[in-house]
C-alpha positions in Angstrom: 0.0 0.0 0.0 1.6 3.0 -1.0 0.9 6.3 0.7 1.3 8.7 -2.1 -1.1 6.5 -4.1 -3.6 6.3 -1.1 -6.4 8.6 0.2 -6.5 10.2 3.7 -9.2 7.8 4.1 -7.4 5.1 3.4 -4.6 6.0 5.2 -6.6 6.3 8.7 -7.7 2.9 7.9 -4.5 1.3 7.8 -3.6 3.2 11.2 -6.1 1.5 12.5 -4.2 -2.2 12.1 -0.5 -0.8 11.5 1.7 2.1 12.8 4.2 1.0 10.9 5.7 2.3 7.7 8.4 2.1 5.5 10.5 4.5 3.9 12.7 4.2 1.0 15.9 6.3 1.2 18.2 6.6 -1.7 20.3 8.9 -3.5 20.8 10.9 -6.7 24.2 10.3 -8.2 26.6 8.7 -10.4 26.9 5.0 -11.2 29.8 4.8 -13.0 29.6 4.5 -17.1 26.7 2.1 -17.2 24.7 2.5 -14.1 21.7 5.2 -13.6 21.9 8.2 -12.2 19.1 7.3 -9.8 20.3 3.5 -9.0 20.3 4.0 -4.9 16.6 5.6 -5.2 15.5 3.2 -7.6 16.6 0.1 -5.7 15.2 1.3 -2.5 11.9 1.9 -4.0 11.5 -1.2 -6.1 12.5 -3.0 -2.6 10.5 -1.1 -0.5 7.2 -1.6 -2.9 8.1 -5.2 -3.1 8.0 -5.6 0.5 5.0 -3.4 1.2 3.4 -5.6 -0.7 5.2 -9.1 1.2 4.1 -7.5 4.8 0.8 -6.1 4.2 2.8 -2.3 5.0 2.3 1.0 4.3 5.2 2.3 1.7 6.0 6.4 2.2 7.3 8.0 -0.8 10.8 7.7 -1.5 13.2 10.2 0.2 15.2 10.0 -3.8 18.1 12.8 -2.4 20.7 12.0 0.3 24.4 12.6 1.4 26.2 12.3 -1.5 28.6 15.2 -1.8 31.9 13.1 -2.5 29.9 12.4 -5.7 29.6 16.2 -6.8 32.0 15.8 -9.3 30.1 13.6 -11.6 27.4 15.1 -13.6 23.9 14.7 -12.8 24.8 13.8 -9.1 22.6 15.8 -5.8 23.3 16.1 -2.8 21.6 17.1 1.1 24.0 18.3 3.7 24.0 16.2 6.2 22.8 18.7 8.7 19.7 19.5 5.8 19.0 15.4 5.4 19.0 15.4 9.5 16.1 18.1 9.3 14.1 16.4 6.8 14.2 12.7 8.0 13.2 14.7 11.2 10.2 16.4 9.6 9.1 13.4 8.0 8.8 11.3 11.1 7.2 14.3 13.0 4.6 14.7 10.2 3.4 10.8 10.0 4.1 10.2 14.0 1.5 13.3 14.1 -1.4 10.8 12.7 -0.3 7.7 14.5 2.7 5.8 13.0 5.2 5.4 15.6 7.4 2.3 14.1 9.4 3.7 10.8 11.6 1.3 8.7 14.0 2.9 6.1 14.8 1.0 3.7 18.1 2.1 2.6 19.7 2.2 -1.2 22.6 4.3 -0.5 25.8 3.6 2.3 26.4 7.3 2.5 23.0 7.8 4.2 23.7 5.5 7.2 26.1 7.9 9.2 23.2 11.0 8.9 20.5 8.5 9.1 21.5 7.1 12.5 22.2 10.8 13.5 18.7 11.7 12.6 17.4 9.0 14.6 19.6 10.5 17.6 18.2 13.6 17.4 14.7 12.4 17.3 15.1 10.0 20.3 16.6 13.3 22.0 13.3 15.4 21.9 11.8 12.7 23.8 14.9 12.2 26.5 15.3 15.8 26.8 11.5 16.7 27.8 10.2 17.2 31.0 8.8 14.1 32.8 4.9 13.8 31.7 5.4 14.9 28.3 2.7 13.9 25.4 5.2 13.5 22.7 4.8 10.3 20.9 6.9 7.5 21.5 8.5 6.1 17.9 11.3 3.6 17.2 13.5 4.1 14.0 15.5 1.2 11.7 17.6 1.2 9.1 18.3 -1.2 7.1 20.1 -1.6 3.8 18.7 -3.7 1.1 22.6 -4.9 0.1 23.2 -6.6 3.6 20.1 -9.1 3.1 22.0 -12.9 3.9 20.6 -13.5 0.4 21.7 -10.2 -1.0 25.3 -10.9 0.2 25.1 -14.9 -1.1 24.0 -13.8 -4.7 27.1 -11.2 -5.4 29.7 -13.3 -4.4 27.9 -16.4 -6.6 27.3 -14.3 -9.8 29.8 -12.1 -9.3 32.4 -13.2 -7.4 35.8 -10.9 -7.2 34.0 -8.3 -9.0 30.9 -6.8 -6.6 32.8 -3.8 -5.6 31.6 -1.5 -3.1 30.0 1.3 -5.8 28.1 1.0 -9.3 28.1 -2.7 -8.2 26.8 -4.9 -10.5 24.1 -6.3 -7.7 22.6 -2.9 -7.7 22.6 -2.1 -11.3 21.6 -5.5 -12.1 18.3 -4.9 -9.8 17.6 -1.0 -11.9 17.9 -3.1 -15.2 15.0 -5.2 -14.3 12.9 -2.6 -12.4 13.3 -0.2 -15.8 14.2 -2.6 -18.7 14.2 0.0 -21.2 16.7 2.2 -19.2 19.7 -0.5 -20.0 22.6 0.9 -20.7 26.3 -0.7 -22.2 29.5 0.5 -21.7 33.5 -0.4 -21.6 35.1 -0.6 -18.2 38.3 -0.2 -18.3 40.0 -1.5 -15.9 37.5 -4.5 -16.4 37.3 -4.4 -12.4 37.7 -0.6 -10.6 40.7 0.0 -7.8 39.3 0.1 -4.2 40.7 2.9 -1.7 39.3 5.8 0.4 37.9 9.3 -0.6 37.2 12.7 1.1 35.8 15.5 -1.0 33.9 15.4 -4.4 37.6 16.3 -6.2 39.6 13.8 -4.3 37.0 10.9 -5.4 36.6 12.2 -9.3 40.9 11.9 -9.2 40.9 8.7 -7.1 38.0 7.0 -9.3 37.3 8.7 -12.7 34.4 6.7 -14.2 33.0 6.6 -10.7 33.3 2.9 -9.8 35.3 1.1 -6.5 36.0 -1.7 -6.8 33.0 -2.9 -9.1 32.8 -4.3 -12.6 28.9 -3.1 -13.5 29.3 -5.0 -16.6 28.0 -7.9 -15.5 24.6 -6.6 -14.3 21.9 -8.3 -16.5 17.4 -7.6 -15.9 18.1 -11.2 -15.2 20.1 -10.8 -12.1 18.0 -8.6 -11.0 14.8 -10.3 -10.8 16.7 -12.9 -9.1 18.5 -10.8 -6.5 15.1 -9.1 -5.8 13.0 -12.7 -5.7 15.7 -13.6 -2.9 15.9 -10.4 -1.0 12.2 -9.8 -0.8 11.2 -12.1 1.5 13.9 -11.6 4.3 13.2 -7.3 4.6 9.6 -8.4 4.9 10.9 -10.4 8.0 13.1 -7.5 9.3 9.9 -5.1 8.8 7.5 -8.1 10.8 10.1 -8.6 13.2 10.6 -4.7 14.3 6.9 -3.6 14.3 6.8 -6.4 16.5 9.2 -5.9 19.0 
């Protein structure tokens, strides 16, 4: 069930069974020379639809912007300051803890987002801690949890791709925006055939270290086909983490 294609009616109706949502947090940015611009928010959506779907859950819109400035030198790529992304996980869990959800699960595309995620989460927690004893505000948990780090997830890229997965414009992740968007697929020449791994700081320092934007990663190996089989395998188990932490 997916908010933005829900009406408030239908939404007060759900609150009624559920508090708990997902939200699917990616990024905007480059995927090295074969992999979409919008790969982390693409990935986290499919999932998080997928899921919704799995768990019977309610499925926010997708938060498509994160923390990405190291990728600023790549065309195309966005970014949110990491104080800005704080604010607006903030203002997005105020607004839907306002109606009644109090469990949030985001369901993460993007490794950058994890640091100012948990932050956000810190901060949120705080309001509560830091009020006076008999306080109304409402009591709400926050997860993360990144699609990549599934058992199944980890299984599959070191099966189909073994030596090659990387750590960006992996081929797991491209492999799963070639099947959500078929008609997207691109082709391209890696050269190396498999990206150096190493460190970064700023948006310069990773364009120098990493020119066509991959670590580590050799993207072309993704296939629609991989895809469908990642997502078939990773499905199931974020249902279970989303059952298992509106339960607790």
């Amino acid at each position: 069930m997916q908010l933005h294609l829900s009406t408030w009616a239908e939404v007060e109706t759900y609150l009624k069974r559920s508090t708990g949502i997902i939200i699917p947090i990616g990024s905007t940015e480059q995927h090295g020379p074969n992999g979409l611009v919008g790969t982390d928010a693409i990935c986290a959506e499919v999932f998080a639809r997928e899921v919704g779907k799995v768990a019977e859950a309610m499925v926010a819109p997708t938060l498509s912007v994160g923390m990405a400035q190291h990728h600023l030198a790549f065309s195309g790529s966005m970014t949110l300051r990491p104080s800005t992304m704080i604010a607006v996980i903030r203002d997005w869990v105020a607004s839907l803890s306002r109606h009644g959800f109090d469990r949030f699960f985001f369901l993460n595309g993007h490794g950058g987002n994890i640091a100012t995620t948990t932050a956000a989460f810190s901060e949120i927690y705080a309001e509560a801690s830091l009020a006076q004893p008999g306080h109304n505000l409402p009591s709400v948990r926050c997860m993360i949890k990144n699609w990549w780090e599934a058992p199944s997830a980890k299984r599959l890229s070191n099966s189909l791709f073994p030596g090659e997965e990387g750590s960006h414009a992996t081929p797991s992740e491209v492999s799963v925006t070639f099947h959500a968007y078929p008609e997207a697929i691109k082709q391209a020449e890696m050269s190396p055939r498999v990206a150096p791994f190493g460190g970064f700081t700023d948006a310069a320092d990773y364009r120098g270290r990493f020119p066509d934007g991959r670590i580590g990663s050799n993207p072309a190996l993704a296939t629609a086909a991989h895809g469908k089989t990642i997502m078939d395998a990773v499905v199931p188990e974020l249902a279970e983490s989303y059952k298992a932490f509106i339960g607790a």
